[in-house]
N, C-alpha and C positions, 0 to 999 in steps of 0.2 A: 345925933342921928337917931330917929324913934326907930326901936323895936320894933322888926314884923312879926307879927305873927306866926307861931308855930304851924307847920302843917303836922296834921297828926298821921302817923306811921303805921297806926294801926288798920288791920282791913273789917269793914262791916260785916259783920255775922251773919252769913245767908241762911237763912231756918229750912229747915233739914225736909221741911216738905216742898218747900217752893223747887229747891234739887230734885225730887222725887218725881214733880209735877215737871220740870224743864223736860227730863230723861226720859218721860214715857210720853210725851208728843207725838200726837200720832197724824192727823187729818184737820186743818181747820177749815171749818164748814163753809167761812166766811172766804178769804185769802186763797185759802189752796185749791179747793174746790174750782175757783172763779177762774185762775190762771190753768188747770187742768184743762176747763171749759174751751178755752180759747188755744192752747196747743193743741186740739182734738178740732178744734174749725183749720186750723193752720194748717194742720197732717191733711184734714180732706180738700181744702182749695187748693193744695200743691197736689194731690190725687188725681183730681181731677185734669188740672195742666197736663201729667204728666200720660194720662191714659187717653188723653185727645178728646175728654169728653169735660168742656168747661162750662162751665151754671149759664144759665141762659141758650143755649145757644139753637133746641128747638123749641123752648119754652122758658119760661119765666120758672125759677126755680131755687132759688136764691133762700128762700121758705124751708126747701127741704132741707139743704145746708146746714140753716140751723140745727131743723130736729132732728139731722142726723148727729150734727157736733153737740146736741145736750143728750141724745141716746147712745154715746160713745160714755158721754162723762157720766151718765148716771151708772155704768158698773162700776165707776170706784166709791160709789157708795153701796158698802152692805144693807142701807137699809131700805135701798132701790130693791135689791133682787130678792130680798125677804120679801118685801108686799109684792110684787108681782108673780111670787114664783106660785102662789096659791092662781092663780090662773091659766096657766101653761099646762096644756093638756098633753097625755104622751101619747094621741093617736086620735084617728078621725072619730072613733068610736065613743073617746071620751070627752073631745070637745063639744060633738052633738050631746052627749048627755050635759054637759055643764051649762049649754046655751038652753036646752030644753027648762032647766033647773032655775034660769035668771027670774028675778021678779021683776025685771022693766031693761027699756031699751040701754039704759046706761052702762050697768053693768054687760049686755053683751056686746057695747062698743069697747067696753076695757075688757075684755077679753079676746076679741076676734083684736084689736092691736097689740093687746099683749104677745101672743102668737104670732103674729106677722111678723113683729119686732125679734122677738126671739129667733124664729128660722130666719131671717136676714140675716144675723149676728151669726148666729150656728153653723149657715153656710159660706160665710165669709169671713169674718175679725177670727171665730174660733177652728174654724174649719171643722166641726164635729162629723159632717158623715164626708167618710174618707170615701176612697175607693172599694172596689171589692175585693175583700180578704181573701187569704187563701183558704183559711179556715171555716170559711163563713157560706152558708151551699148561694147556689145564685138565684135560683127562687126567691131566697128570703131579701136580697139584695134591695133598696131602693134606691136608686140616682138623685146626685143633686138636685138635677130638673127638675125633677117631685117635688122636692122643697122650695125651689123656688117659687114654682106656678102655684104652690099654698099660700106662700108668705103672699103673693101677688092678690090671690082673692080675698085672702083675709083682710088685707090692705083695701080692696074695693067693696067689701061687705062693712067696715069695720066706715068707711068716706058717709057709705048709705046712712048707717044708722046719724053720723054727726049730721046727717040730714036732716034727718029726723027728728032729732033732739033739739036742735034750733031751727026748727021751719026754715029751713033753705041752705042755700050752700052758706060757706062759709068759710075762715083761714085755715081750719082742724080737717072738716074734710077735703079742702084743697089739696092739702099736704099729703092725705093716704092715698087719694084720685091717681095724684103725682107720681109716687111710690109704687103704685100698682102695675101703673104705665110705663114708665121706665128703670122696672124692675130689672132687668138685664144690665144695663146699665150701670146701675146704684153696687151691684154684686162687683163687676168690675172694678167699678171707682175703690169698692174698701177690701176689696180682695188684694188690690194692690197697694191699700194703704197697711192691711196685717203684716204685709213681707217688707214694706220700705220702711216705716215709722215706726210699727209695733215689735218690730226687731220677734217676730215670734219663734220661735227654733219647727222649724221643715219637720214635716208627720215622714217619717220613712215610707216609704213605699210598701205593696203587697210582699213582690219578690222580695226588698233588703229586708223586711221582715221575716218571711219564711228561711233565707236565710241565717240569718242571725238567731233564730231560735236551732238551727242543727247544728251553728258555732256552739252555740252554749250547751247542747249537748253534749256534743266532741267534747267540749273541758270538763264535762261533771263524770262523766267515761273515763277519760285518761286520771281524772281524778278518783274514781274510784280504782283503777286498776293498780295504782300506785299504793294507795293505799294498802289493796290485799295482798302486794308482790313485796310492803314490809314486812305483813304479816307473818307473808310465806317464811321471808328470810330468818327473821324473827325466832319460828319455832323451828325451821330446820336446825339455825344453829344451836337451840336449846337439845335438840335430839343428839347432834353430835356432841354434846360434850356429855349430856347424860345417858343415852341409849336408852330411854324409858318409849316404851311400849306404847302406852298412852298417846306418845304425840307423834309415832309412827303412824298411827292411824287419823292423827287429826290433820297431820302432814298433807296424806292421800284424801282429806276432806276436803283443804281448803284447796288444791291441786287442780281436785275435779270443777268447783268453781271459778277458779281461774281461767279456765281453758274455757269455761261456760261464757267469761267475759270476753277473752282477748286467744282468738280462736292459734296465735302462734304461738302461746307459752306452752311447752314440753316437760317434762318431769316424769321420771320413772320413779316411781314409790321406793323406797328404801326394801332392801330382804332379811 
């Protein structure tokens, strides 16, 4: 009967960088990206079922879909929000100056999108302007609406200029024309996709806010009170067992502070 062959028992020697390289995988560009891509069309086509408002149904729209589902997936790329964040202006004051500043139509079609894109996302996926604070006077207050009806002209200034750039319409500015129009809508659809899909954790409210900051109060109070009432006990008992002068009066020091905190603490100074 021939001999088989040994298997050998020994294990291949994996080189200490390719481990190094397995363990610090982070994103691939190619794979993860692409499958990201398409859970973020998935999350908005069940959106939209689920909000009664389905692609197509007063227009052909199937277009926006898309560049909603690749403007969902390009913030899991840092290097998305790095180049566009140099366009995003923090007020009307400064976008006029950055459009005044362009040197041709292009870049202020990638600016007036960059912005529109932005406040969509900001009043919906992030929810960035909440309600009105407690803290915050109501003058200085501005409403979602504000932001939307921005994002909306940005979106129809930003269609113009794709006009312009290629002599006539075309699928770019279709798609901002679209977005500008049923802007309402599009907030909907992903306003309900940030609370179903993106599992986002709920902005507290004004009130459970203002609340919760005089909770946290209340406990840094009874935490200080406690504090000075070991103090208190602390030096009283050092007085009674030494009768030193000293802390007689340092006694009637911290006493008076106390009372200054927690208006029922009582103590007659030692005679």
């Amino acid at each position: 009967m021939p001999n088989r062959p040994k298997r050998s028992t020994t294990k291949k020697a994996v080189p200490r960088t390719q481990g190094r390289r397995r363990a610090r995988r982070t994103l691939d560009v190619g794979s993860d990206v692409q499958t990201s891509y398409f859970f973020m069309l998935n999350c908005l086509l069940h959106s939209r079922v689920h909000t009664g408002l389905e692609s197509n149904t007063d227009f052909y729209d199937e277009d926006v879909n898309v560049y909603l589902a690749h403007l969902l997936n390009a913030h899991v790329d840092p290097k998305y929000l790095a180049r566009t964040s140099s366009c995003i202006a923090v007020g009307d004051a400064d976008l006029r100056r950055m459009i005044d500043e362009c040197g041709d139509d292009r870049n202020r079609f990638r600016i007036y999108k960059a912005n529109a894109d932005y406040l969509l996302l900001s009043v919906t996926v992030f929810d960035r302007y909440e309600d009105l604070h407690f803290n915050r006077l109501a003058a200085f207050h501005v409403p979602k609406e504000t932001y939307i009806g921005r994002a909306a002209a940005y979106y129809e200034l930003a269609s113009s200029y794709a006009v312009k750039l290629r002599r006539g319409t075309n699928a770019v500015s279709d798609v901002m024309h679209k977005l500008s129009d049923g802007i309402d809508n599009y907030v909907k659809i992903l306003s309900f996709l940030r609370g179903q899909y993106m599992d986002f954790i709920r902005r507290y409210s004004p009130g459970e806010l203002f609340h919760l900051d005089r909770s946290i109060e209340a406990i840094e109070r009874d935490e200080i009170i406690e504090r000075m009432r070991n103090e208190f006990l602390d030096t009283y008992q050092e007085w009674l067992r030494t009768g030193a002068e000293d802390l007689k009066a340092t006694l009637a020091d911290q006493a008076l502070h106390l009372r200054e905190v927690d208006p029922t603490f009582d103590f007659e100074p030692p005679t």
